[in-house]
C-alpha positions in Angstrom: -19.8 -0.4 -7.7 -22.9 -1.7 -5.5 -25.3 1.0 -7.1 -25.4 0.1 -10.9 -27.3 -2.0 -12.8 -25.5 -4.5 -15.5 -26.9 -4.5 -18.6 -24.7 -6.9 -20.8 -21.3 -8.5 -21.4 -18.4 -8.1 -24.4 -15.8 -10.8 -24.3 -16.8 -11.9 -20.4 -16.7 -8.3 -19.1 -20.1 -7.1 -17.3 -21.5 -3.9 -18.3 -22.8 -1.6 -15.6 -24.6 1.2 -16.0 -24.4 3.3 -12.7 -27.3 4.8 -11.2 -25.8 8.5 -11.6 -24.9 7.8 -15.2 -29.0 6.6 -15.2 -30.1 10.1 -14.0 -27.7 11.6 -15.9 -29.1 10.5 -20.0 -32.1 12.7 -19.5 -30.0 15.5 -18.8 -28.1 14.6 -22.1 -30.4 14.4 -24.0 -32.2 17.6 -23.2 -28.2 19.6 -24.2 -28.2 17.6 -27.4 -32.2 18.8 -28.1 -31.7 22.4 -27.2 -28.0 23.3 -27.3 -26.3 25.0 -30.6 -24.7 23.3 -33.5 -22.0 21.8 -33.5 -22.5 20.0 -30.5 -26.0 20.0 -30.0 -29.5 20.6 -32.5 -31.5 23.9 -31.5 -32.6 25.8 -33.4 -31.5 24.1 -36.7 -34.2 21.2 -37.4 -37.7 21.0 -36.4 -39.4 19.4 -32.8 -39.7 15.8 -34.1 -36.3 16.0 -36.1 -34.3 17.1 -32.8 -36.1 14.5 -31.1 -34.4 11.5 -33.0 -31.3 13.5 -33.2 -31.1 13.8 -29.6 -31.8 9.9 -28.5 -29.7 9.1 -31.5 -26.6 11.4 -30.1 -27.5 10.3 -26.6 -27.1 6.3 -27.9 -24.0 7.1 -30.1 -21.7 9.3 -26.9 -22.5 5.9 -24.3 -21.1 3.6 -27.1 -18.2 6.2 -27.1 -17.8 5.7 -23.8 -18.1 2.3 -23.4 -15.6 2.1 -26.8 -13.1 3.7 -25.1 -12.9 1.4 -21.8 -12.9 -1.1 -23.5 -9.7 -0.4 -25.5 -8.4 -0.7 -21.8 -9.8 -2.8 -20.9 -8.7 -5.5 -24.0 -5.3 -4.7 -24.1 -5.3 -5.3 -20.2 -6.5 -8.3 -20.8 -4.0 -9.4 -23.2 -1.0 -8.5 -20.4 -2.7 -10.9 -18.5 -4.9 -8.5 -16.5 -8.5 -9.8 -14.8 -11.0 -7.3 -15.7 -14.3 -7.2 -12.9 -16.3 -5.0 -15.2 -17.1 -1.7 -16.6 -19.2 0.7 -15.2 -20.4 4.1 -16.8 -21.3 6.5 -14.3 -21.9 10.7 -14.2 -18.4 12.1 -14.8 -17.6 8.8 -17.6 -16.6 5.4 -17.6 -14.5 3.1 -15.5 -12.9 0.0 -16.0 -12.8 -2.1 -12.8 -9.4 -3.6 -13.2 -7.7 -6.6 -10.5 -4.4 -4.8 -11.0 -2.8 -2.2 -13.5 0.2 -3.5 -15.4 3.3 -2.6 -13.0 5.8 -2.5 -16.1 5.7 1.1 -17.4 5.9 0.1 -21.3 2.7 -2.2 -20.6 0.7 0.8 -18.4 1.3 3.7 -21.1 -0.1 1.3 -24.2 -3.2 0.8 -21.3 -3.5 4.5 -20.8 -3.3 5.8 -24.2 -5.7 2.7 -25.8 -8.8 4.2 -24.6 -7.7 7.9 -26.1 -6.4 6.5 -29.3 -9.9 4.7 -29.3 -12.1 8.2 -29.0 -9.6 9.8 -31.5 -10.5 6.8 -34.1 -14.3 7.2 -33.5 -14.0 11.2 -33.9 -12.0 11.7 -36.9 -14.5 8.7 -38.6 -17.6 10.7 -37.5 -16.4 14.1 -38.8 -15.1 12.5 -41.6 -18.5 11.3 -42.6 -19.9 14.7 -41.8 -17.8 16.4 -44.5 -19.0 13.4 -46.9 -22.4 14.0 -46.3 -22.4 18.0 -46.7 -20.0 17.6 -49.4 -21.1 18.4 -53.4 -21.6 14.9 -53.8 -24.4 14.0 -51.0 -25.2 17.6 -50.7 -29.2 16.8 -50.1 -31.6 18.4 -47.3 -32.5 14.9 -46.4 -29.0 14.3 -45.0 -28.1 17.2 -43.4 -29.4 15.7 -40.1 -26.8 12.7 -40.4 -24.1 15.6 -41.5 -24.9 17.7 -38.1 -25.0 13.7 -35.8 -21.4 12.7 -37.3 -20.3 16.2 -36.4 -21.4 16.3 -33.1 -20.4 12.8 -32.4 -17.2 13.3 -33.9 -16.0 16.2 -31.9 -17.6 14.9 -28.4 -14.6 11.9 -29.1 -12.1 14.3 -29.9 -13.1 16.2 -26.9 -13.0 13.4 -24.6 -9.8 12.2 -26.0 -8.1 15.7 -25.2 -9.4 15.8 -21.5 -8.5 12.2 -20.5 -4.8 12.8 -22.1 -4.3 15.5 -19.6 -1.6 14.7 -17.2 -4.0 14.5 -14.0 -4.0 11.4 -12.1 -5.7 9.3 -12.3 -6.8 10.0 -16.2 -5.4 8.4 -18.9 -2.6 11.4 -19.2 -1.7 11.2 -15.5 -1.1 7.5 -16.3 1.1 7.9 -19.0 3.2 10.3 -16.9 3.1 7.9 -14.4 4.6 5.4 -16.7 7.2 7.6 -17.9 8.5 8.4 -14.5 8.3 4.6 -13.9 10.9 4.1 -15.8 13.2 6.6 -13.9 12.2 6.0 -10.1 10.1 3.4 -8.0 6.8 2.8 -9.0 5.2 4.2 -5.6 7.9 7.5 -6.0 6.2 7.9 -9.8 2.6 7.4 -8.4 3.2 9.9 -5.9 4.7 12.5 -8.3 2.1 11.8 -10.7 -0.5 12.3 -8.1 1.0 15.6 -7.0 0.4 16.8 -10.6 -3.1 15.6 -11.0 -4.1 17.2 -7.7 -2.8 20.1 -9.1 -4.9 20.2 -12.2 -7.5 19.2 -10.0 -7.6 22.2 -7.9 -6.7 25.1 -10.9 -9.7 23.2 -12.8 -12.3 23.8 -9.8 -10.8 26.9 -9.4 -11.6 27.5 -13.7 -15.4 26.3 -12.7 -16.4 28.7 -10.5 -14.6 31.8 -12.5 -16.6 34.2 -14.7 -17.4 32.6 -18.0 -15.4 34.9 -20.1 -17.2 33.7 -23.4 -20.7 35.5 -21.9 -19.1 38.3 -20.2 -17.3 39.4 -23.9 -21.2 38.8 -26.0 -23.6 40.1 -23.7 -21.8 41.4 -20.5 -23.2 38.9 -18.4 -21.3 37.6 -15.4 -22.3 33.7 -14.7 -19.5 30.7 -13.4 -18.0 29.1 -16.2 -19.2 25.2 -15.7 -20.0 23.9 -12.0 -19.6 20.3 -13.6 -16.0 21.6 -14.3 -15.4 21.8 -10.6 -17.1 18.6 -9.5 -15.2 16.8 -12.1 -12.2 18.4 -10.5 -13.4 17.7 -6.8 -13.7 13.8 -8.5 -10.3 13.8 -9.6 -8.6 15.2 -6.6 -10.6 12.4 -4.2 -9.6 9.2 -6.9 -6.0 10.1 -7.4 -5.8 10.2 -3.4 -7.4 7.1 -3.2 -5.0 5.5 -5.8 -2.0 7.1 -4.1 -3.6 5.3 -1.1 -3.9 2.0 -2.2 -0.3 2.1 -4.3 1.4 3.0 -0.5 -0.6 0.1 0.6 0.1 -2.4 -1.6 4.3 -1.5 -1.4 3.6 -1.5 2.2 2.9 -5.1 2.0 5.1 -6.4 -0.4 6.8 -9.4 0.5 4.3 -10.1 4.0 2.5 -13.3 3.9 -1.0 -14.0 5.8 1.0 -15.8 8.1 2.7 -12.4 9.2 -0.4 -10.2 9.9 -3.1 -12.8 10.5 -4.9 -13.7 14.4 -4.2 -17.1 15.1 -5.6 -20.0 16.4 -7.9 -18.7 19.7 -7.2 -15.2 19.0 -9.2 -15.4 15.8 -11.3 -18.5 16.6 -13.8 -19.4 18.6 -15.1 -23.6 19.7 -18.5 -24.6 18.0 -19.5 -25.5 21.9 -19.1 -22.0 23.2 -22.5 -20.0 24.0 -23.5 -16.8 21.9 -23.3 -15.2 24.8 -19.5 -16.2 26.0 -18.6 -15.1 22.5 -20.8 -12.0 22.7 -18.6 -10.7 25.9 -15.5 -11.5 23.9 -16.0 -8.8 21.1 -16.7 -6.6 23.7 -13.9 -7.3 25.6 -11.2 -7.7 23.2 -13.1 -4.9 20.9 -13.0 -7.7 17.5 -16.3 -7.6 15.7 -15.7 -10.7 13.8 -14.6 -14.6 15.2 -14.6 -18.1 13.1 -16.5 -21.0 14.5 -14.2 -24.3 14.7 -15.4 -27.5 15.3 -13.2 -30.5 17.7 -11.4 -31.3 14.2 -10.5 -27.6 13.5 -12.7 -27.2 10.5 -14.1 -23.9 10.3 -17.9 -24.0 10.6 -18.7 -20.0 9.6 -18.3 -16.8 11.1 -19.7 -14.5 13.8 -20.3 -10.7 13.5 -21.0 -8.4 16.4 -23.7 -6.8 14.3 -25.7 -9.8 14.3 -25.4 -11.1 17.6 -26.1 -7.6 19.2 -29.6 -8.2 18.1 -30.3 -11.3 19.4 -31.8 -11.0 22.6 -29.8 -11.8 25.5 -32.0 -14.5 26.9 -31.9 -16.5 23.3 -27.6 -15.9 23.2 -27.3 -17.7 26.9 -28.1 -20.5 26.2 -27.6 -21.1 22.1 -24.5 -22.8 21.1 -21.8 -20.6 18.2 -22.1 -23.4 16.1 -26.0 -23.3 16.2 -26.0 -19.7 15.4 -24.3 -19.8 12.3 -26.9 -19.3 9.4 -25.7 -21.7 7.2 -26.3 -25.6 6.9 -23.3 -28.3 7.2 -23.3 -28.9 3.0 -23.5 -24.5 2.8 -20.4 -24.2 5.4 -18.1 -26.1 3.3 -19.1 -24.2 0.3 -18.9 -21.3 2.8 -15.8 -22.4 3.9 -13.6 -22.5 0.2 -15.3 -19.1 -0.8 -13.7 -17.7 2.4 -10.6 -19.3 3.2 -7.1 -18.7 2.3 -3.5 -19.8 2.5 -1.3 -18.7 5.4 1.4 -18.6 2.8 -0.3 -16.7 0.5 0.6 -13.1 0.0 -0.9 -10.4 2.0 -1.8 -8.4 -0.9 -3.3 -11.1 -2.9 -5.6 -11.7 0.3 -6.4 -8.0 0.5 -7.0 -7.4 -2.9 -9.5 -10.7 -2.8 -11.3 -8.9 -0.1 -12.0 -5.7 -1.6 -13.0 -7.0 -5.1 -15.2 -9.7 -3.3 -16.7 -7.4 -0.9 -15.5 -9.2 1.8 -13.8 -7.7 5.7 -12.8 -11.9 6.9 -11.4 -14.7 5.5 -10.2 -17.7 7.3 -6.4 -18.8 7.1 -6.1 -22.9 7.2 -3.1 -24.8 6.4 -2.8 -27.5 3.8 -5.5 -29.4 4.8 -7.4 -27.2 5.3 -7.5 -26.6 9.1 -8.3 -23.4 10.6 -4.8 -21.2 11.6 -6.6 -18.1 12.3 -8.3 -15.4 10.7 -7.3 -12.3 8.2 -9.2 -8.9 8.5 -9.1 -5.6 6.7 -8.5 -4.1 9.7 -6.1 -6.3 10.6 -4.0 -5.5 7.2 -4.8 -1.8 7.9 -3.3 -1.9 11.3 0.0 -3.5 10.7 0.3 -1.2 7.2 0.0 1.6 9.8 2.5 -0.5 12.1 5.1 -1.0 9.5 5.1 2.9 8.3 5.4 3.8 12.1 
């Protein structure tokens, strides 16, 4: 995620901290301050006592989180998983995985780790609540500590509860997805399990905006029971579509190579000698926003985008050479030049998925020696997925 700010690393995995989740802890802490026992301190303690009970709560529910992706995230990592990172953000955590185990058995021990995980920290915490306000430590002095562990403690059970919910993509909608794994194809169970999460999805915005029946039964007020409850739904509708997405993609392309959907040679190239401007016509033309720049030898020199050469004014793109109008020096554009090449034999997927965790929309395809075969777009991929389902 572009918009989050890393603020460490456990066993090699980057911790992010996304802007919303930023703009979010002063919210949290101000519920913690101000809302009723058990899960928060009004009312009970005085200003300055609430205050370190508060930023002590706030600290304690982000380790939760972060606790509980990274019981993913480790066993992942064991099945031979690459994790790119966590990142906790407004609605949770997420943990940035290259691929979710495909065997069932491995995907439901993923799903239920981080659950297990917020069920181990909650019992612990309200177990050392009952110590603390038990005969034996039963002074003022701790009854602060008693009320943390308690609110702590049933946050995790909390959180454990909601993500074990069977909606897609939580940690339930997982494990159903796993189950039904083991009975159909693995797209057929994401699309089943996604059906069910969307489901949830929609009766759970639909809960948010109902009368809160707690209020209207004390007071006879009539206010919406959570609005967070129906963004949280509107969340969870949007990333299981987006998984269900990406799963029809990636079974789309099973079995393709680069070879199969790249532009070759001219069609994705263009000569260090041609002008800006005879390349500038050829977007245009051929409506491609992207070319590679090959040399005599057929090395690949860099790349071209429209976006760049559209402002460069037209006298300068007459008469400046492609190969002059690549940013990069000759020592940069072989550096350039492994980052962003790939094997025409190498799967489609792999390629795709390289993009998108790399941020990239090109590589070049080159052959053993590494001379230049074509190129491979996201848009390419996208067009002959939409090809291949047509």
């Amino acid at each position: 995620m572009e918009a989050s700010l890393q603020v460490c690393q456990i066993r090699g995995i980057p911790i992010r901290l996304h802007f919303s989740f930023l703009f979010l802890l002063p919210l949290i802490f101000f519920v913690f301050m101000e809302a009723e026992p058990p899960f928060g301190f009004g009312g009970n303690f005085n200003t300055q006592t609430r205050l370190g009970l508060a930023a002590a709560a706030t600290f304690l529910l982000f380790a939760s989180l972060l606790m509980h992706e990274l019981s993913h995230s480790l066993l992942a990592m064991r099945y031979g998983t690459k994790i790119q990172g966590i990142t906790l953000f407004l609605f949770g955590g997420v943990a940035m995985m290259e691929d979710m185990p495909r065997e069932p058995s491995k995907e439901w021990r993923v799903a239920i780790a981080g659950p297990a995980m917020s069920i181990a920290i909650g019992t612990t915490f309200i177990g050392i609540s009952f110590l603390l306000a038990s005969p034996v430590f039963n002074a003022q002095v701790l009854k602060p500590l008693s009320a943390l562990a308690e609110s702590i403690g049933l946050l995790n059970i909390f959180l454990a509860a909601f993500n074990l919910m069977p909606a897609f993509p939580m940690d339930g909608g997982r494990m159903l997805r796993a189950f039904l794994a083991e009975r159909m194809s693995f797209l057929d169970a994401t699309k089943k399990a996604v059906l069910v999460g969307k489901v949830f999805a929609v009766l759970m915005g639909i809960a948010g905006i109902m009368p809160n029946p707690f209020a209207l039964a004390h007071d006879g007020r009539i206010e919406i029971l959570s609005p967070w409850l129906t963004l949280i739904a509107i969340f969870l509708f949007i990333a299981a579509s987006e998984e269900e997405r990406a799963t029809e993609i990636f079974a789309t392309l099973e079995g393709v190579k680069v070879a199969d959907v790249m532009r070759a040679g001219s069609a994705g190239g263009v000569p260090a000698s041609a002008t800006v401007e005879d390349v500038f016509k050829r977007m245009l033309s051929e409506r491609c926003t992207e070319f590679a720049v090959v040399s005599e030898e057929g090395r690949v020199l860099g790349f071209l985008h429209f976006r760049e050469l559209k402002e460069m004014p037209a006298e300068k793109r007459e008469f400046l050479r492609a190969e002059d109008a690549l940013q990069s020096t000759a020592e940069e554009a072989k550096e350039l030049l492994t980052a962003n090449a790939v094997s025409a034999s190498e799967d489609a997927v792999a390629a795709l998925k390289r993009m998108l965790r790399e941020r990239k929309s090109i590589l070049a395809v080159v052959d053993d020696e590494g001379k230049f075969k074509g190129i491979i777009t996201k848009k390419d991929i996208a067009h002959f997925v939409e090809m291949l389902r047509g």
